[in-house]
PDB file of N, H, CA, C and O in Angstrom:
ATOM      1  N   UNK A   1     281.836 183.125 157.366  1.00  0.00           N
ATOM      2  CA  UNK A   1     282.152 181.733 157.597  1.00  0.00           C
ATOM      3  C   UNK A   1     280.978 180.984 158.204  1.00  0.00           C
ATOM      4  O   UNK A   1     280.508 179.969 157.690  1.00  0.00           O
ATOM      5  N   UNK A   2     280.652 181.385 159.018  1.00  0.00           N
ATOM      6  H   UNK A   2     281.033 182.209 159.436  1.00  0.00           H
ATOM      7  CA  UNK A   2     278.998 181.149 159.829  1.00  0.00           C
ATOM      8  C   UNK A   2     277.810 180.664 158.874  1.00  0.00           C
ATOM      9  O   UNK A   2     276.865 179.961 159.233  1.00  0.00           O
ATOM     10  N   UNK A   3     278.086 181.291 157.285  1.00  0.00           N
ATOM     11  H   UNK A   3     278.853 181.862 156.993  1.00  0.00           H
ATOM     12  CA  UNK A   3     277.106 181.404 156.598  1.00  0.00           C
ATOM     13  C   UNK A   3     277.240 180.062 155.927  1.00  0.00           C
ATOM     14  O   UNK A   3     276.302 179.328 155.615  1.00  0.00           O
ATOM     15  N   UNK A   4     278.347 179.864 155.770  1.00  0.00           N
ATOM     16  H   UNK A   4     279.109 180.460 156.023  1.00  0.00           H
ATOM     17  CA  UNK A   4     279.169 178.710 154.510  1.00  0.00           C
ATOM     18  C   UNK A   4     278.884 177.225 155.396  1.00  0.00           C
ATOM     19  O   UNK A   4     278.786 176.085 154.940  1.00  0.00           O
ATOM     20  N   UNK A   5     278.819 177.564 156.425  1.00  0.00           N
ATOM     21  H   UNK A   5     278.898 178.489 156.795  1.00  0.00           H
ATOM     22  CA  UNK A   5     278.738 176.197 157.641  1.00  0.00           C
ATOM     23  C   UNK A   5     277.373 175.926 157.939  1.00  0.00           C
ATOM     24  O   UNK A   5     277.014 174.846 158.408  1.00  0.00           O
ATOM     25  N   UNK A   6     276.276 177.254 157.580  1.00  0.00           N
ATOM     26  H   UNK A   6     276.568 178.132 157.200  1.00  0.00           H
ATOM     27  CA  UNK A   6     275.052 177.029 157.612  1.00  0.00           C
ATOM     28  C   UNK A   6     274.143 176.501 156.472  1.00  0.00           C
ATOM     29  O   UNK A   6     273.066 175.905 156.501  1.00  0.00           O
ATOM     30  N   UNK A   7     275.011 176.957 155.370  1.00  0.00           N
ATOM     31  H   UNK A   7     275.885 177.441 155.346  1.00  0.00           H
ATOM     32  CA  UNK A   7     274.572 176.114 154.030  1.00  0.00           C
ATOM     33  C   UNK A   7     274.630 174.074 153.861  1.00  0.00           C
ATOM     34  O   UNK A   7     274.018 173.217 153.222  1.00  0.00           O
ATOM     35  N   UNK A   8     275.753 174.121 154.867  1.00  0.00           N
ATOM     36  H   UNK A   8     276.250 174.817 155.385  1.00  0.00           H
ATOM     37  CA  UNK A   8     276.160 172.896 154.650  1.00  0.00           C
ATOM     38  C   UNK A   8     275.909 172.247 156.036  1.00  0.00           C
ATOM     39  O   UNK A   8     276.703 171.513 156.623  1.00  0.00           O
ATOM     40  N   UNK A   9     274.953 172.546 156.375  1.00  0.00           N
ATOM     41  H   UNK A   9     274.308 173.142 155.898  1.00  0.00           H
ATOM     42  CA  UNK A   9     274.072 171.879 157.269  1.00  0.00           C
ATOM     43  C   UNK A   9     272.907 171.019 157.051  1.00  0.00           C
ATOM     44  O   UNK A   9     272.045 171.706 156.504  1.00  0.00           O
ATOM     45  N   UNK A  10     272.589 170.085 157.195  1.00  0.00           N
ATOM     46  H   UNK A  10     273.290 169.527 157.640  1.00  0.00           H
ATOM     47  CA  UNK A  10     270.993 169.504 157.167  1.00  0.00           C
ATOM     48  C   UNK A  10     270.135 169.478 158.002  1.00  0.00           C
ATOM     49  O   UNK A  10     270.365 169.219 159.184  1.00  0.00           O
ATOM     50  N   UNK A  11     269.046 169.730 157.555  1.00  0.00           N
ATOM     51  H   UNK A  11     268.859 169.941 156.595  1.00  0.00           H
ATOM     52  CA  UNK A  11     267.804 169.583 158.782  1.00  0.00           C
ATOM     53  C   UNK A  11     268.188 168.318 159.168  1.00  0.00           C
ATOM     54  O   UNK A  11     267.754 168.190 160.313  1.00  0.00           O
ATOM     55  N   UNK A  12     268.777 167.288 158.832  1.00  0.00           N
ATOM     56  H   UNK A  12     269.129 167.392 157.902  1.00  0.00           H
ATOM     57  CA  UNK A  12     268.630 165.620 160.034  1.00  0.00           C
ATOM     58  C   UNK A  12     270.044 166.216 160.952  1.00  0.00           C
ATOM     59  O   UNK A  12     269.860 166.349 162.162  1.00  0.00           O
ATOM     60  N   UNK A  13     271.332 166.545 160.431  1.00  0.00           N
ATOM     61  H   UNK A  13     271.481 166.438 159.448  1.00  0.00           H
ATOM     62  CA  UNK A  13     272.250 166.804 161.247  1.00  0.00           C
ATOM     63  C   UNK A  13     272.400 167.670 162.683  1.00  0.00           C
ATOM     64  O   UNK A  13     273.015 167.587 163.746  1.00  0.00           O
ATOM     65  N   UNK A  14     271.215 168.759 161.865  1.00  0.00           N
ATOM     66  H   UNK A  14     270.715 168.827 161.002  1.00  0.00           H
ATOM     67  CA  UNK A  14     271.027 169.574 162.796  1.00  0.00           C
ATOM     68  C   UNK A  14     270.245 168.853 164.108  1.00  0.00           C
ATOM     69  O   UNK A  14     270.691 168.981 165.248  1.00  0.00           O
ATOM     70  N   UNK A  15     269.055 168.100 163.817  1.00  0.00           N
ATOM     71  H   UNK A  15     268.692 167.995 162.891  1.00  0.00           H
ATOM     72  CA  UNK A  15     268.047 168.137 164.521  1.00  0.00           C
ATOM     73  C   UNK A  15     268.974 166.399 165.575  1.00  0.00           C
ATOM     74  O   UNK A  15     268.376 166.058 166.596  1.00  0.00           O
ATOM     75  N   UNK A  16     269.830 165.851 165.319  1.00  0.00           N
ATOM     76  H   UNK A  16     270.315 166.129 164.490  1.00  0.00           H
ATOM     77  CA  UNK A  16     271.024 165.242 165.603  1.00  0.00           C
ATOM     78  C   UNK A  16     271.908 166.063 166.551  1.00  0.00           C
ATOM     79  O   UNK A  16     272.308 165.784 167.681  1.00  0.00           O
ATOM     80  N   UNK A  17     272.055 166.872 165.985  1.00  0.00           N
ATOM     81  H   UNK A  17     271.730 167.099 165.066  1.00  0.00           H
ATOM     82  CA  UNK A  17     273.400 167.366 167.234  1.00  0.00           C
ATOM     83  C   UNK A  17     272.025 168.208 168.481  1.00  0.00           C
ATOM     84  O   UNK A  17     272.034 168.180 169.711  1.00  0.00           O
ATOM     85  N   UNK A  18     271.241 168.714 167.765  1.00  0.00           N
ATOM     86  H   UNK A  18     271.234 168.737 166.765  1.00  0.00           H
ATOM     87  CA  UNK A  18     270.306 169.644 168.812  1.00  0.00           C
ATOM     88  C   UNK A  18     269.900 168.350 169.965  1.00  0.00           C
ATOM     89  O   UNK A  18     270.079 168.689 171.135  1.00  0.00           O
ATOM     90  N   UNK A  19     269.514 167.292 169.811  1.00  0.00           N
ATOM     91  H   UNK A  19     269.368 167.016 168.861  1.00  0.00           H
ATOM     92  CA  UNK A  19     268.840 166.298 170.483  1.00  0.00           C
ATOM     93  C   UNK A  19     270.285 165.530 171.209  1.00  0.00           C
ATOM     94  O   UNK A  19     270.035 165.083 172.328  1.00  0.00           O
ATOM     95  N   UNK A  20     271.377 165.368 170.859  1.00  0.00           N
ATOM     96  H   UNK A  20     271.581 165.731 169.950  1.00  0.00           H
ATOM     97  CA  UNK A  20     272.490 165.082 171.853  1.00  0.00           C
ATOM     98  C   UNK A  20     272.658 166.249 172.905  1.00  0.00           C
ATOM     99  O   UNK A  20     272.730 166.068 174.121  1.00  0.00           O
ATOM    100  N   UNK A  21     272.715 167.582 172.207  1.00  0.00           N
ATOM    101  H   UNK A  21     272.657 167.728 171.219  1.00  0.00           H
ATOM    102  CA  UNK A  21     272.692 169.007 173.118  1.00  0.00           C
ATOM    103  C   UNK A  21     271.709 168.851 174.426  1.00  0.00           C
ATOM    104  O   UNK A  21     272.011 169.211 175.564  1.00  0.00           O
ATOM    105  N   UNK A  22     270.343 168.179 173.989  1.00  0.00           N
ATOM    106  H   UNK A  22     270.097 167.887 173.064  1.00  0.00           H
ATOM    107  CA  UNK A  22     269.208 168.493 175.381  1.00  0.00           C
ATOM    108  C   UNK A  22     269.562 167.114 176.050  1.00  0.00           C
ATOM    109  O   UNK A  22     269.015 166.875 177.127  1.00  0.00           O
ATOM    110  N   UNK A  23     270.603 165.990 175.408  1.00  0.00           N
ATOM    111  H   UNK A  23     271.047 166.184 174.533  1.00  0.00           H
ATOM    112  CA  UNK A  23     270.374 164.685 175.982  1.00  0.00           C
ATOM    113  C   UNK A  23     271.605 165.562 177.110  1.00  0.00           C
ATOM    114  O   UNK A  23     271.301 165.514 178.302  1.00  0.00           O
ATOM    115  N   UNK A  24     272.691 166.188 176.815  1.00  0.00           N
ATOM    116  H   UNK A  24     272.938 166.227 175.846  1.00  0.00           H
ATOM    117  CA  UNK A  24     273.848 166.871 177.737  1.00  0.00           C
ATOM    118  C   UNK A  24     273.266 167.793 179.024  1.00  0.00           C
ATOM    119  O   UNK A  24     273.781 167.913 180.135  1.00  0.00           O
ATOM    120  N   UNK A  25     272.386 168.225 178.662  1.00  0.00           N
ATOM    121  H   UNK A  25     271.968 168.127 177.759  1.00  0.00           H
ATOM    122  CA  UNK A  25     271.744 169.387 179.175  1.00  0.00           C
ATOM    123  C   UNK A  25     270.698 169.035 180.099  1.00  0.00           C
ATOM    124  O   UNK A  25     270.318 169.704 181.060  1.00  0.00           O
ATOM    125  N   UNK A  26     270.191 167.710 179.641  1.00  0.00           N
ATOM    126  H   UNK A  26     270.499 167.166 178.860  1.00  0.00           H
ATOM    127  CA  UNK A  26     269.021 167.362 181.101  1.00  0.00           C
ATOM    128  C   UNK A  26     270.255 166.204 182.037  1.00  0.00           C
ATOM    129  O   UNK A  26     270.285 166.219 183.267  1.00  0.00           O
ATOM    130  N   UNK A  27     270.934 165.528 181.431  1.00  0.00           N
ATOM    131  H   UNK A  27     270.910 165.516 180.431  1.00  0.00           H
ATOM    132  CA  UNK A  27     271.783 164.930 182.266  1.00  0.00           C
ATOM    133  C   UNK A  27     272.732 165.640 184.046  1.00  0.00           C
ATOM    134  O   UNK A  27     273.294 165.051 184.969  1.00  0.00           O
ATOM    135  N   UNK A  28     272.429 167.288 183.716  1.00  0.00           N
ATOM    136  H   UNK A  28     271.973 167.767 182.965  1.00  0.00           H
ATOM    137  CA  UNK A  28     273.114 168.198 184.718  1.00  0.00           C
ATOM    138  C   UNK A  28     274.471 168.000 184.920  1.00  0.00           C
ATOM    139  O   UNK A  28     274.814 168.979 185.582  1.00  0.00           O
ATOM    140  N   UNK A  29     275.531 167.234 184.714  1.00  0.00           N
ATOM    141  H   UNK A  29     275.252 166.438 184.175  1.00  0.00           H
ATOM    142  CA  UNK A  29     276.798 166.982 184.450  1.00  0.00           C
ATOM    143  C   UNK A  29     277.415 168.172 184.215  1.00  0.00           C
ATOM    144  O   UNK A  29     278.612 167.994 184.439  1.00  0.00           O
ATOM    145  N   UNK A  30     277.157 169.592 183.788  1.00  0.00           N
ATOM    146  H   UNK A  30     276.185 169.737 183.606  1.00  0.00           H
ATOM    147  CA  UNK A  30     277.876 169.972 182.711  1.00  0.00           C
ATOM    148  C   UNK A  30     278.135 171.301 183.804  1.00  0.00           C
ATOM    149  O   UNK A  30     277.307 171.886 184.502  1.00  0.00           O
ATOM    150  N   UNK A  31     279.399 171.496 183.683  1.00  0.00           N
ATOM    151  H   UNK A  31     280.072 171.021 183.117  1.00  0.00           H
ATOM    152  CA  UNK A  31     279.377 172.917 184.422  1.00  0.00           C
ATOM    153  C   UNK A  31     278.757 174.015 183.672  1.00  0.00           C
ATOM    154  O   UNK A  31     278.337 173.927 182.518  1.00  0.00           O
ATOM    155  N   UNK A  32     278.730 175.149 184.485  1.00  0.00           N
ATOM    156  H   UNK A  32     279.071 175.221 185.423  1.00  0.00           H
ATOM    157  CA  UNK A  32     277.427 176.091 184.197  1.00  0.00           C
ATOM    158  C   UNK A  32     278.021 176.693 182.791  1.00  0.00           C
ATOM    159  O   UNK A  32     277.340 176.601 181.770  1.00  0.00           O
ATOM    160  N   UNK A  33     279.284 177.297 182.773  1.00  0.00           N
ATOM    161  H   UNK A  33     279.838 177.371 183.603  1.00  0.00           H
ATOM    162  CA  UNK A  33     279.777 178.039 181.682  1.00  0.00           C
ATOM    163  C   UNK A  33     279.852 177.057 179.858  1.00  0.00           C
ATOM    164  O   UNK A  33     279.670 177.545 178.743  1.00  0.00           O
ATOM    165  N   UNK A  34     280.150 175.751 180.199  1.00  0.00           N
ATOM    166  H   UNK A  34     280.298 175.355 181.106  1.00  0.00           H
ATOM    167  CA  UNK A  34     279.697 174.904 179.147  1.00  0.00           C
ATOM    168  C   UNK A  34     277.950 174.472 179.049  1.00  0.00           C
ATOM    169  O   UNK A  34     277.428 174.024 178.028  1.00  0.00           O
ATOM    170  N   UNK A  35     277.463 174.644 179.930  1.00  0.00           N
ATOM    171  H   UNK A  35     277.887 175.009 180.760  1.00  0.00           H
ATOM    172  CA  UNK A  35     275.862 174.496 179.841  1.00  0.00           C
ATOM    173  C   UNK A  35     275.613 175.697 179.074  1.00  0.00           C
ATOM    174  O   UNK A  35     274.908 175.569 178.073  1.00  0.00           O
ATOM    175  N   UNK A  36     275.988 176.644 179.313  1.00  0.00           N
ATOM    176  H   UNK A  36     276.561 176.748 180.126  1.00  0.00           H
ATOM    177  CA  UNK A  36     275.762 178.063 178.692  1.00  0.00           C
ATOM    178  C   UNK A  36     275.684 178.188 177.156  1.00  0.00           C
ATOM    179  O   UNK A  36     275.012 178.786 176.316  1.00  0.00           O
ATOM    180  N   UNK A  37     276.945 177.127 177.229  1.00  0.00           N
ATOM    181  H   UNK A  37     277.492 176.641 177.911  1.00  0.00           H
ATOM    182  CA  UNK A  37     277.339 177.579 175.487  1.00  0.00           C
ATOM    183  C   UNK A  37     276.483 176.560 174.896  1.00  0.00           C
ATOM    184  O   UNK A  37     276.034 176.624 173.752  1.00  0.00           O
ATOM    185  N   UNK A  38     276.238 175.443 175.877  1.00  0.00           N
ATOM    186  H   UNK A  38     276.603 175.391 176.807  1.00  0.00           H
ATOM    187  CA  UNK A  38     275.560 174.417 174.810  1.00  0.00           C
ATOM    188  C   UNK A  38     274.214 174.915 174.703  1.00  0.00           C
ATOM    189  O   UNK A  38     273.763 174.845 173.559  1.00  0.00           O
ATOM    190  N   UNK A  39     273.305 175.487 175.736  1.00  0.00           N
ATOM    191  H   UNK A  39     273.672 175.544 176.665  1.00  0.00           H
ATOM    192  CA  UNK A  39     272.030 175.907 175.486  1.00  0.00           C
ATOM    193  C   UNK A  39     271.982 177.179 174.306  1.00  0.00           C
ATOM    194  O   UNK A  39     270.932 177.262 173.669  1.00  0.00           O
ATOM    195  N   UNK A  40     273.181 178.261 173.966  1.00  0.00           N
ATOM    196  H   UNK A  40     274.034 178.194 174.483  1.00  0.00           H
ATOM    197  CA  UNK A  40     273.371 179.021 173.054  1.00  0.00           C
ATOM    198  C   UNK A  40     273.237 178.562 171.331  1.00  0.00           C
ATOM    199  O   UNK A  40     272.662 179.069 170.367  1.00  0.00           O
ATOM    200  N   UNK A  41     274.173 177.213 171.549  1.00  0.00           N
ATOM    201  H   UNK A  41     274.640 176.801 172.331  1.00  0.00           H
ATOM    202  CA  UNK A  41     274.124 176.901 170.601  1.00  0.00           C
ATOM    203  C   UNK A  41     272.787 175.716 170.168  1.00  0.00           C
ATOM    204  O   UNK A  41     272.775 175.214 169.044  1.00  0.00           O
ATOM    205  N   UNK A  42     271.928 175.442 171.000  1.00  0.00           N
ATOM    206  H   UNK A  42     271.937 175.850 171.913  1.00  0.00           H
ATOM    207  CA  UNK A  42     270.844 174.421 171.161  1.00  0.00           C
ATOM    208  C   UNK A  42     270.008 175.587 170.288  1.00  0.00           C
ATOM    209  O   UNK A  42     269.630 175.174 169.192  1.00  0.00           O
ATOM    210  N   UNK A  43     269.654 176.999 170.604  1.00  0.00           N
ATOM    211  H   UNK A  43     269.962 177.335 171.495  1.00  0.00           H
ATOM    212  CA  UNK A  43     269.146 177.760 170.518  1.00  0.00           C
ATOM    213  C   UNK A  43     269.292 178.237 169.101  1.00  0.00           C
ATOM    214  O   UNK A  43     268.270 178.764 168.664  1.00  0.00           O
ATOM    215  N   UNK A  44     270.375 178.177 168.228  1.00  0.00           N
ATOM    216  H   UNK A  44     271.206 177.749 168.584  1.00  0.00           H
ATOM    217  CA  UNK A  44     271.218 178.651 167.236  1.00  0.00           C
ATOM    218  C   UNK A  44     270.544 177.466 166.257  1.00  0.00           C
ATOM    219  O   UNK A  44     269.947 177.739 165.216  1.00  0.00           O
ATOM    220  N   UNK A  45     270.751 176.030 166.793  1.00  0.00           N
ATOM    221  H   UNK A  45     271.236 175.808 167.639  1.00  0.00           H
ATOM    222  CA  UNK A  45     270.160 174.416 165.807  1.00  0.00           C
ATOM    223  C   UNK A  45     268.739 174.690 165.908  1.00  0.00           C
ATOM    224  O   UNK A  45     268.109 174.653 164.851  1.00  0.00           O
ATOM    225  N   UNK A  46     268.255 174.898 166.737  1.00  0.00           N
ATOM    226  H   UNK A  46     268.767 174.928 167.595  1.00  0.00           H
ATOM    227  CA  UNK A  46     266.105 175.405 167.212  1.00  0.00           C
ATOM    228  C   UNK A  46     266.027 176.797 165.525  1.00  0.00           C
ATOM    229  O   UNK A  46     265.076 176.712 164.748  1.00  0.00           O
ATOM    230  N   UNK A  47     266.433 177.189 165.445  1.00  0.00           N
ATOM    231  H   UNK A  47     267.206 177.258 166.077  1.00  0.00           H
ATOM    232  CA  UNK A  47     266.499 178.509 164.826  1.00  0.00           C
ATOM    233  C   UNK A  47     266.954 177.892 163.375  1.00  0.00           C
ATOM    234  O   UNK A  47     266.848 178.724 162.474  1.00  0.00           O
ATOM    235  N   UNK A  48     267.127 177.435 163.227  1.00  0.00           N
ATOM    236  H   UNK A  48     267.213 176.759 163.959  1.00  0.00           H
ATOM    237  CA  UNK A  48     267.735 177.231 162.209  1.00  0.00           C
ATOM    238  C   UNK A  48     266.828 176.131 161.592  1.00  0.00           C
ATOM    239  O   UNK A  48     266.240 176.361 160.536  1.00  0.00           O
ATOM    240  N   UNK A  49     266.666 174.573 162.431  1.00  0.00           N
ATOM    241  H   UNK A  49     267.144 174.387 163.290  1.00  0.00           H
ATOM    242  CA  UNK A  49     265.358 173.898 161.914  1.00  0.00           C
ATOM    243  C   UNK A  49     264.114 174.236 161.754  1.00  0.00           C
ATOM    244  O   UNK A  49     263.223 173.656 161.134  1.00  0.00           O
ATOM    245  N   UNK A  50     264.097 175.304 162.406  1.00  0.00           N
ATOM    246  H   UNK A  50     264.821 175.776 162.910  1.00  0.00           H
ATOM    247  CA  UNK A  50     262.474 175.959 162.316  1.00  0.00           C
ATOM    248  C   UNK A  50     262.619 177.020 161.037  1.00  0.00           C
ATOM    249  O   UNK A  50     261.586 177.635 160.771  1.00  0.00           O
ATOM    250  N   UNK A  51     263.633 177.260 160.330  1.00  0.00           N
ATOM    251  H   UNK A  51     264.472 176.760 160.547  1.00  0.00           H
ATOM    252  CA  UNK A  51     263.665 178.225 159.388  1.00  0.00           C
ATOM    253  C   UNK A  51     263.422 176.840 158.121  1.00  0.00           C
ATOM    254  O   UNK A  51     262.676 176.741 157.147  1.00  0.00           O
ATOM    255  N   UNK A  52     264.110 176.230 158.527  1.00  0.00           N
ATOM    256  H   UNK A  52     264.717 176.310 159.319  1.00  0.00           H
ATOM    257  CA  UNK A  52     263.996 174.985 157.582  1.00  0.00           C
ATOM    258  C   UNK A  52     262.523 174.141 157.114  1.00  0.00           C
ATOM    259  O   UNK A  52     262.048 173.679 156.077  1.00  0.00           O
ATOM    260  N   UNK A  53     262.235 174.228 158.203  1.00  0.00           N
ATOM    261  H   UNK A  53     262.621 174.603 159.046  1.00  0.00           H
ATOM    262  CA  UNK A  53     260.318 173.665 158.381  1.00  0.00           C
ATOM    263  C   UNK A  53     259.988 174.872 157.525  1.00  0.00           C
ATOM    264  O   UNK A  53     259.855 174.481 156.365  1.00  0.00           O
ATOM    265  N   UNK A  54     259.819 176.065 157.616  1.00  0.00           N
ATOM    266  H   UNK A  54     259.927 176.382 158.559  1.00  0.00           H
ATOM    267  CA  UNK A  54     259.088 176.822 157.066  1.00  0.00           C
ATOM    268  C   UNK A  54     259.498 176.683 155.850  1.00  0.00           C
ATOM    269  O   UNK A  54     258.658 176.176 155.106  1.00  0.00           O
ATOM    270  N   UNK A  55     260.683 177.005 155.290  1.00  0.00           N
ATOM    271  H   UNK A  55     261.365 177.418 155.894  1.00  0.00           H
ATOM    272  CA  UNK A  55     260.458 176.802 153.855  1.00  0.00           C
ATOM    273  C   UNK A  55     260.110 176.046 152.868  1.00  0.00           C
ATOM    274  O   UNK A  55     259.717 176.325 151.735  1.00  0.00           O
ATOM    275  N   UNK A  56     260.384 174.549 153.676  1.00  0.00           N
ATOM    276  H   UNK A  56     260.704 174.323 154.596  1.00  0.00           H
ATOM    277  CA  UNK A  56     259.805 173.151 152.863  1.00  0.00           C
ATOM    278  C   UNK A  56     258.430 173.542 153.268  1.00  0.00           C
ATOM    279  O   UNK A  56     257.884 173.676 152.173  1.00  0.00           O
ATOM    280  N   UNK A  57     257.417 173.842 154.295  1.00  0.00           N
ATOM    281  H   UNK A  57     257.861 173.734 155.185  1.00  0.00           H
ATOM    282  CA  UNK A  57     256.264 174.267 153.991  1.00  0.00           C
ATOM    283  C   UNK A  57     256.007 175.582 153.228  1.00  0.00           C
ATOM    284  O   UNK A  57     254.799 175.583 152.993  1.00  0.00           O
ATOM    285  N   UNK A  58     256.405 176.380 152.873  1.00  0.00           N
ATOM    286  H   UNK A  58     257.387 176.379 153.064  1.00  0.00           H
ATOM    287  CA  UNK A  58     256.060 177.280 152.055  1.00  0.00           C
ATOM    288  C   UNK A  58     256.295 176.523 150.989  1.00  0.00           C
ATOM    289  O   UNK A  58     255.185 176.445 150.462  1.00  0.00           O
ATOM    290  N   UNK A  59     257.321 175.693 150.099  1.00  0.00           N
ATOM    291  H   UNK A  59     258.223 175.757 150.527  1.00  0.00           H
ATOM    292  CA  UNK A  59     257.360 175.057 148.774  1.00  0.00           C
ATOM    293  C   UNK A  59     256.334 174.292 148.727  1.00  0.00           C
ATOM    294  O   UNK A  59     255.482 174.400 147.845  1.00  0.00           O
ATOM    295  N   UNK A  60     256.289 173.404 149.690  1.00  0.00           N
ATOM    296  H   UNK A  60     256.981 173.316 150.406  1.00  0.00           H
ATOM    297  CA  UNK A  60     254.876 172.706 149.706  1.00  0.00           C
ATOM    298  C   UNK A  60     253.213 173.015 149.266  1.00  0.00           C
ATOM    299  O   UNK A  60     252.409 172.413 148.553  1.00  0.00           O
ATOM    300  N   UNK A  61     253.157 174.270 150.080  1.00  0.00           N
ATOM    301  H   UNK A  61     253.809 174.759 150.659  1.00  0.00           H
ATOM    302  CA  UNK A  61     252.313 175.268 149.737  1.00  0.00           C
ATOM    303  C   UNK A  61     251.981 175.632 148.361  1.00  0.00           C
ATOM    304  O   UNK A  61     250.855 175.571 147.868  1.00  0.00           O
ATOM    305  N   UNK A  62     253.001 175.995 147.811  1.00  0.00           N
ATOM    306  H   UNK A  62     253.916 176.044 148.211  1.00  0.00           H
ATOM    307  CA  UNK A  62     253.481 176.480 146.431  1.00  0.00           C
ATOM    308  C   UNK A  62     253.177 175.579 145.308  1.00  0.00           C
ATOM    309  O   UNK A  62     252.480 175.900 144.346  1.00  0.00           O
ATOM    310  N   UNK A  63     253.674 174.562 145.462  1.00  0.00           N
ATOM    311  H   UNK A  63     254.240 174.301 146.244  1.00  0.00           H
ATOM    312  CA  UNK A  63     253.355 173.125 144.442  1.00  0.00           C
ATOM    313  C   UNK A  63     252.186 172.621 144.639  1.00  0.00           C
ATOM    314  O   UNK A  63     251.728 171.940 143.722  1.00  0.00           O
ATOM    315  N   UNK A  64     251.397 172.800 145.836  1.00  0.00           N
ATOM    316  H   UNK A  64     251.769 173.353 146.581  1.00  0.00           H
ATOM    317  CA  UNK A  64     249.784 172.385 145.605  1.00  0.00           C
ATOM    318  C   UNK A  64     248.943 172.623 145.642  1.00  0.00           C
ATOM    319  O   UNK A  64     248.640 172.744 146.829  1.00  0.00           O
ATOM    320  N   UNK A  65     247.687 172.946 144.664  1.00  0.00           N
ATOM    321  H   UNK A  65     247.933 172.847 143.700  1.00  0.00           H
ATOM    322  CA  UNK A  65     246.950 173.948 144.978  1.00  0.00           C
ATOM    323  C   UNK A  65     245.501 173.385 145.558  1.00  0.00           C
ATOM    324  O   UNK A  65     245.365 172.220 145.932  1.00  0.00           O
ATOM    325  N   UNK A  66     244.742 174.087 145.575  1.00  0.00           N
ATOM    326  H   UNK A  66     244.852 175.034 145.271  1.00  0.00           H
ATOM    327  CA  UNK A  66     243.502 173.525 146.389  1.00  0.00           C
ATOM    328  C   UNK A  66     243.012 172.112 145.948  1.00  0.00           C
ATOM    329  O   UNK A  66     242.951 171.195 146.767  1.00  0.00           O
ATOM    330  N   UNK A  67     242.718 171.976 144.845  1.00  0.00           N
ATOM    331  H   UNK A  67     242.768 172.721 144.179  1.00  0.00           H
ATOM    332  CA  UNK A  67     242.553 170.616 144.378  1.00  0.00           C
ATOM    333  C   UNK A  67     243.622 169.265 144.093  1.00  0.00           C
ATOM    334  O   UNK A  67     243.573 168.308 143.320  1.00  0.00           O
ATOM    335  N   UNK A  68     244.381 169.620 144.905  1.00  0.00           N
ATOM    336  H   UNK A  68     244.421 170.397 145.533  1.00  0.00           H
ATOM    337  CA  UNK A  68     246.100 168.296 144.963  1.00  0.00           C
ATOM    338  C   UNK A  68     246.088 168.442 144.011  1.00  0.00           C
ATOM    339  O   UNK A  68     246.819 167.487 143.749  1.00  0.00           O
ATOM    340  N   UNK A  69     245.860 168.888 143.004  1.00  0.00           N
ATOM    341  H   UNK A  69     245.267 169.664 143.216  1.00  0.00           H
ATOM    342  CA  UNK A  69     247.389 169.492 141.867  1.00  0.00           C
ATOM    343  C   UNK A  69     248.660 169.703 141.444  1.00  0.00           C
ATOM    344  O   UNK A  69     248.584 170.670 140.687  1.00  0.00           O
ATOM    345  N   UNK A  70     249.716 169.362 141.507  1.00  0.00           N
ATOM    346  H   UNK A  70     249.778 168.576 142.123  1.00  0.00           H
ATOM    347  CA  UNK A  70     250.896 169.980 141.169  1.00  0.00           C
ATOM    348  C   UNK A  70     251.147 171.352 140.460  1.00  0.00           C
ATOM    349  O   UNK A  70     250.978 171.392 139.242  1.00  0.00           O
ATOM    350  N   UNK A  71     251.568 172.567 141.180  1.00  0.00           N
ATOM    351  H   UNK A  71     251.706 172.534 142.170  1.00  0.00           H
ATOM    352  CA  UNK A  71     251.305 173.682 140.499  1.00  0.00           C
ATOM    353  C   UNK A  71     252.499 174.204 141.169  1.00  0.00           C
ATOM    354  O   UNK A  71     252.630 173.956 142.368  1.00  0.00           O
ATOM    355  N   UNK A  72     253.703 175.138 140.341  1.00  0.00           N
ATOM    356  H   UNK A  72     253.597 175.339 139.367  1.00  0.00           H
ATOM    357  CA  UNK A  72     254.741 175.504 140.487  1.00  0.00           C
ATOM    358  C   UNK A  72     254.298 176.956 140.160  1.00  0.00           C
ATOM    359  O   UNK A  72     253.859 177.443 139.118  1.00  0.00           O
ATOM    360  N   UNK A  73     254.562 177.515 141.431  1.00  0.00           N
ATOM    361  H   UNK A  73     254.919 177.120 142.278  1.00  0.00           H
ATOM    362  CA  UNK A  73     254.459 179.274 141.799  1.00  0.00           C
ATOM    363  C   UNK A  73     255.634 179.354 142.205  1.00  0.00           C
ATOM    364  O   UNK A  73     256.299 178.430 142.673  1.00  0.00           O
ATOM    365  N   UNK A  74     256.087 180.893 141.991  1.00  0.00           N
ATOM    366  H   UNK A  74     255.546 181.644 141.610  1.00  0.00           H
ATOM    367  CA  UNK A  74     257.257 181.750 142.216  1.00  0.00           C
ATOM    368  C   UNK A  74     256.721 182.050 143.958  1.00  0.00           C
ATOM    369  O   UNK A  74     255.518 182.071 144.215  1.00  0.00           O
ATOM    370  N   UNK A  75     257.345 182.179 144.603  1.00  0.00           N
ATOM    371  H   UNK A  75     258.322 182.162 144.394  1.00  0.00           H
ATOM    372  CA  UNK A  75     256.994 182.922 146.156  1.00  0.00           C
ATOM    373  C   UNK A  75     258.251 183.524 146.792  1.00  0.00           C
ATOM    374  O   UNK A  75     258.182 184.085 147.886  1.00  0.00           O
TER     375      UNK A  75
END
């Protein structure tokens, strides 16, 4: 289920809920056991946009070659 909810995620949604998460989290409001879960899951959106960066840079990579070219490689 984890997987099906991660497909249907976006890098803007994500990087959206992660940036309300640190706006909760520097505010200090939050008792410790909900700070917990929100920095868990801050950690879970971090992980996940950074998997995201890499692959639009690896396609990126892929489609251009040394001379700005358009060039479609398998990777």
């Amino acid at each position: 289920m984890a997987e099906a909810k991660k497909q249907r995620q976006t890098f803007e949604k994500a990087m959206g809920k992660l940036e309300k998460i640190v706006q909760e989290l520097e505010g200090g409001d939050l008792p410790l056991e909900k700070a917990m879960k929100k920095f868990e899951d801050g950690i879970q959106l971090s992980r996940f946009c950074s998997e995201m960066l890499d692959e639009t840079e690896k396609k990126i990579t892929i489609l251009m070659n040394e001379e700005g070219h358009i060039v479609e490689k398998p990777f």
